[in-house]
C-alpha positions, 0 to 999 in steps of 0.5 A: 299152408299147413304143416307137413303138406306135400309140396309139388312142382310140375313141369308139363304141358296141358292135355286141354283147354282150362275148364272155369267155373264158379262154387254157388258163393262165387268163387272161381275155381279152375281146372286142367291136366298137364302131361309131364314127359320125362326125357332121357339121354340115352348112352350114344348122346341121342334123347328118349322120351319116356312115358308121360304121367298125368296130373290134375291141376286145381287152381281158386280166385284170381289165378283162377281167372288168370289161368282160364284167359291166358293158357290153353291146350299145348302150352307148357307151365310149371305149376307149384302147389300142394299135393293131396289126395281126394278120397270119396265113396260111391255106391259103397266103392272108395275111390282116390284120385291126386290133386295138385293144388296150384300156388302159383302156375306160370309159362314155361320160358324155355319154349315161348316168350310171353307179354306180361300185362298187369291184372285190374283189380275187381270186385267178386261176383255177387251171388245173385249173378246168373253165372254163379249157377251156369253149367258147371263144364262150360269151356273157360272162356265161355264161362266168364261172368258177364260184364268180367273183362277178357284177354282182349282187354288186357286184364290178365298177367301171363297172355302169350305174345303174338308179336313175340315181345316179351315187354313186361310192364314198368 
């Protein structure tokens, strides 16, 4: 981390699916958006929603793959990072957007418990592997290289329990 960067939390529930995909040296990047809805007790002791803000989620490496197994649309995360802006020039309009690029990004346990199973560790994709040139939009879980285990293999730390369990691991 670099001095003086904007550090950010986030709590909010994402807009879609994660969106995995790989750089040409094979490194996994992942992408979605959570909606934050700010609420508000209101003087007669009843709750209002207010409008929801919108912020972009960037996460790289192994939280990368972590994220595309273990979450999807609906499900409510806080997510840690660093706040940046992206600037870029198209057709000679400047253009900004914000991105948070997540540190650390986990389950929100106030609305579901979750299993937490140990990650296996494994090597990077070698460049040579087809999936390091896929389609840059595939959904994540269409996006995973070959032969890379999936959630049905228990590789991933934070996959939602469908017993309602919440065993973490000894």
């Amino acid at each position: 981390m670099a001095v003086n960067d904007m550090i950010l939390t986030a709590v909010g529930n994402l807009t879609a699916d994660p969106e995995l995909r790989y750089t040409p040296n094979g490194q996994p990047v992942c992408q979605f958006s959570i909606a934050v809805n700010p609420r508000e007790r209101t003087p007669d002791g009843t709750w209002k929603d207010g409008d929801p803000s919108y912020v972009r989620v960037q996460c790289w490496r192994s939280l990368a793959e972590h994220v595309a197994v273990s979450l999807r649309k609906g499900v409510r995360v806080i997510v840690t990072g660093r706040w940046r802006e992206e600037r870029w020039e198209k057709d000679g309009q400047k253009h900004s957007t914000w991105l948070l690029t997540a540190d650390a990004i986990g389950p929100d346990l106030t609305f579901a418990p979750v299993e937490i199973k140990a990650a296996n560790r494994r090597d990077q994709a070698p460049p040579e592997d087809p999936w390091v040139s896929a389609s840059r939009t595939r959904p994540a879980a269409q996006a995973r290289p070959a032969g890379a285990p999936g959630p049905e293999a228990g590789a991933h730390p934070a996959v939602p329990s469908r017993t309602g369990s919440a065993d973490a691991p000894r």
